[in-house]
N, C-alpha and C positions, 0 to 999 in steps of 0.2 A: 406421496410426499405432500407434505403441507403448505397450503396458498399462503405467500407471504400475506402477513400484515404488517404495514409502513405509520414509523412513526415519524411526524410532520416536525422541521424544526426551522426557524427562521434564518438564514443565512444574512452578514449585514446587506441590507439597501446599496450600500457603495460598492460591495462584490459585486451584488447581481449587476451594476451598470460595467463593470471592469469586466465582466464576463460578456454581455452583450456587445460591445466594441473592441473586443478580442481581435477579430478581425482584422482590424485596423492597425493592430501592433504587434501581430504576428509576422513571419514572412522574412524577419533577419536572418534568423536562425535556421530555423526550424522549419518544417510546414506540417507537420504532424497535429493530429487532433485526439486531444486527453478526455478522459471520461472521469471526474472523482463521483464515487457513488459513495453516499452518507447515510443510505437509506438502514431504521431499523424495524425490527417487529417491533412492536406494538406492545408486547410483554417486557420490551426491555428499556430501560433507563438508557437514556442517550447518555453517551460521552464527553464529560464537562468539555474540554478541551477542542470537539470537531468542529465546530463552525469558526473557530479562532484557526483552527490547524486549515481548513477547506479555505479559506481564504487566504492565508500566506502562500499556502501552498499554488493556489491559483496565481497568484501574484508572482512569483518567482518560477512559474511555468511559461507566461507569457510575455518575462520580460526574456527568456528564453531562445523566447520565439515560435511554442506552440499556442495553439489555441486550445481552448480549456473549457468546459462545462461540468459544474457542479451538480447531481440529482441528487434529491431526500424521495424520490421515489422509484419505482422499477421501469418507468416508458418507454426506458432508450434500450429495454433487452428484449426486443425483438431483430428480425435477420434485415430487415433492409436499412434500420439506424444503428447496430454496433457496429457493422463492416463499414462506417467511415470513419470511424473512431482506432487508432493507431496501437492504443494501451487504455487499460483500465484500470483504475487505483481504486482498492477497496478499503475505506480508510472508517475503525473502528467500528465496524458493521457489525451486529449481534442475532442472534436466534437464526430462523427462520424465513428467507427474504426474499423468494423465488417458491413462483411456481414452477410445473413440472415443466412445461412448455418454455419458459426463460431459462432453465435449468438447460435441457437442448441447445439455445439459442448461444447461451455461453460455453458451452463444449464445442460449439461447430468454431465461435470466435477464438478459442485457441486454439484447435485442432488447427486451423488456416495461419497460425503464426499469431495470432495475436500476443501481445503483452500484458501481464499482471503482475502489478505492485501489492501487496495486501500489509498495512501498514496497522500497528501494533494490538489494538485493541477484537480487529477485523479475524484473530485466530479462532475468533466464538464466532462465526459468521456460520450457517449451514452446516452444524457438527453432526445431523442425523445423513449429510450426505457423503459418501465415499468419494466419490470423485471428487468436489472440494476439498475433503482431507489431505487426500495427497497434492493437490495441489499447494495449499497453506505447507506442506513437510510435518508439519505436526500440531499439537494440539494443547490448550492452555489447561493448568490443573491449579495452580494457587501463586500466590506471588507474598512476598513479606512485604511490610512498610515499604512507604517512599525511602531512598537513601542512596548516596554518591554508593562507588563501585570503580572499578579499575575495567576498563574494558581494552583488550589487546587485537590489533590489526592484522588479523590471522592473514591477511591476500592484499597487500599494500598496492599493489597496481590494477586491480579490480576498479572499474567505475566506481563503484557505491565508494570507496573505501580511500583513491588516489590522493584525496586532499583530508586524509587524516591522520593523527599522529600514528606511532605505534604504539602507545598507550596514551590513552584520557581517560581522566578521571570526570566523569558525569554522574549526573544526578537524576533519577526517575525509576518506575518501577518493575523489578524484574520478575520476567516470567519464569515459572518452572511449567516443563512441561508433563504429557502423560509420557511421554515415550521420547526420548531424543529423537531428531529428525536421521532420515537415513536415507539415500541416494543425493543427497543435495553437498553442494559447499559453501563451506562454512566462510564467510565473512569477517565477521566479528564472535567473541566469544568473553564471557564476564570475568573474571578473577573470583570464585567465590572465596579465597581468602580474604575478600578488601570490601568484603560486609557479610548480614547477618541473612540469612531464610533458603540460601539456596539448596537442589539435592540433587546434583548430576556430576558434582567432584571436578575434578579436572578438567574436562571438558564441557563446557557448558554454553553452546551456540546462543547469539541474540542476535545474528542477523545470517542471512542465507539465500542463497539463487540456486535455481537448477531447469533444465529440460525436463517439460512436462506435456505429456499430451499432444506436443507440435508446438510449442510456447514457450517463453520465457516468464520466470515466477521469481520474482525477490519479496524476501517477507525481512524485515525488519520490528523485530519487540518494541522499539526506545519511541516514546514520543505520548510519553503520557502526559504531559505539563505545558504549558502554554511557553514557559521559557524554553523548551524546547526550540518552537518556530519560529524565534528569535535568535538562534544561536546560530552562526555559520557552520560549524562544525558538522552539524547535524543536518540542517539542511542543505548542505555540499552531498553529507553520506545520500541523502532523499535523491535529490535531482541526480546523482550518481547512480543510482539502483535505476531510475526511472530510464535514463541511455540505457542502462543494458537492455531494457527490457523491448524497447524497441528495436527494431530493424530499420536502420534508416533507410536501407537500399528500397523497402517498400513504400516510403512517406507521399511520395510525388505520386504514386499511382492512389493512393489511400484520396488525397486531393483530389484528383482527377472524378471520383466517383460520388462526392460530398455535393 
């Protein structure tokens, strides 16, 4: 397998201090410790939108009540720093981003119950590895233009999904995939009647959770746009996927060992 190369991107000055006094304004809520990993190879073009998105996202994790750290590079995927970490959001991650050795490290961190978010851009993440495939449920092939869409609330009492309509019309870019996803539930699912590119017909997932490996895995498509991380809607669906994926009955002990 091939040694990640990491491409460096600035996250703002004012996260990074929000993130380092984390601390301090965690502990309402929550006590869990988030990992957003932004890290890319080095072949690929970073994601206009992640350091806008790693930052809200941070932001509305810790008002939460978890503690939150942001990496652009791979340090925290060895065994004695992912096991304090609760879940791992892999948010628009591309190519090639782990070596063999972090490859292991994050098998064992789900195999042990860990949590994973893998949010929309993140389905090109490690496509020469199998065991991330089925993890992500499936895999990205083309997508049309930006453009609104009708998306239906396939699991209205599901976390991700509790504070959202039964249908919204939103706006951003939808995935098609190589293959529909299979052993997962489906979430959310588009209307390809109610725009133009899609090719899965009637059923056409864009968001999804499932058991995997000893772990919880919700992948959600949506969040190409910066108005995205602005939007309650969507960020209600985020921190929604994010509960499931945790195990809160583990949090206090995840604590204890940080």
């Amino acid at each position: 397998m091939m040694s990640a190369k990491k491409y460096y991107f600035l996250i703002p000055i004012i996260f990074s201090l929000i993130i380092v006094n984390s601390g301090d304004l965690s502990a309402q809520k929550n006590t869990g410790r988030i990992l957003i990993c932004t890290v890319m190879d080095s072949s690929q073009k970073p994601h206009d939108v992640t350091a806008f998105a790693a930052e809200k996202m941070g932001e509305m994790l810790i008002e939460e009540g978890f503690r939150v750290k942001v990496a652009n590079e791979t340090d925290d995927f060895n065994e004695a720093k992912l096991k304090t970490y609760s879940a791992i959001i892999f948010l628009n991650n591309r190519g090639n981003i782990f070596d063999d050795q972090q490859q292991l490290v994050l098998q064992s961190f789900v195999n042990n119950g860990g949590g994973i978010a893998i949010l929309h851009a993140a389905i090109l993440a490690e496509e020469d590895w199998n065991w991330f495939t089925g993890l992500v449920g499936a895999r990205f092939v083309n997508h049309p233009e930006i453009q609104s869409a009708k998306l239906n609330n396939v699991l209205p009492r599901h976390e991700a999904n509790r504070y959202l309509p039964e249908e919204w019309v939103h706006t951003d870019e939808w995935y098609n995939y190589k293959a529909i996803p299979e052993n997962v539930t489906v979430l959310l699912e588009v209307d390809e009647t109610s725009y133009k590119g899609g090719i899965h017909g009637k059923s056409h997932p864009i968001a999804w959770c499932h058991k995997y490996d000893g772990g919880k895995v919700f992948y959600t498509a949506i969040g190409h746009t910066n108005e995205c991380w602005t939007n309650e809607i969507f960020t209600r669906h985020i921190l929604g996927g994010i509960e499931y994926i945790i195990d809160t009955t583990n949090l206090q002990e995840n604590t204890e060992h940080q």
